[in-house]
N, C-alpha and C positions, 0 to 999 in steps of 0.2 A: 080768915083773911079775905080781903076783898078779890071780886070776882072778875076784877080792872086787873087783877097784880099781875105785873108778867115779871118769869123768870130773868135771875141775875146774865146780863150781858144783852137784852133786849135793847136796842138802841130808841129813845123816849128822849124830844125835848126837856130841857128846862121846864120849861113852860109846861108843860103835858103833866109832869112829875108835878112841879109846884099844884097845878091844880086838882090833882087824887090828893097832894096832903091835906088841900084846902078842904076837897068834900071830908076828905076822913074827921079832921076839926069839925065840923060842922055836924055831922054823923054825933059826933063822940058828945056833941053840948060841952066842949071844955075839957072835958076829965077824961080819958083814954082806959081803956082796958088793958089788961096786961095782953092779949093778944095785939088790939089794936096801937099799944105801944112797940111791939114787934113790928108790926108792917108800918109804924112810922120810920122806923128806927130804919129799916128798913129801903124806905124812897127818899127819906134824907141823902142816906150816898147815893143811892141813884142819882139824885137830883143833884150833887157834889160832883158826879162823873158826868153828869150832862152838863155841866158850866164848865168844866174842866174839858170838855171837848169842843164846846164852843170857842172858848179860847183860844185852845191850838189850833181850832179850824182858822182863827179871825186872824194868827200872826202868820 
């Protein structure tokens, strides 16, 4: 796993998350490993729970 990952409940923009997935694509040339398909799988909800707290912060 990357040496960026932080543990579940870490508070991490959107943004911040969006751009680890973006190096990990980048990393990966396309095709993921099955680890690095875990730590996608992985900042995807991260990154679900930072839009979703953005939200509720924004209403």
């Amino acid at each position: 796993m990357s040496r960026d990952f932080m543990p579940p409940g870490s508070v991490r923009s959107a943004a911040e998350v969006n751009e680890q997935i973006r190096a990990l694509w980048l990393r990966a040339a396309g095709t993921l490993s099955a680890q690095e398909r875990a730590e996608y799988e992985l900042l995807v909800v991260e990154w679900a729970e930072a839009i979703r707290g953005a939200v509720i912060e924004a209403a």
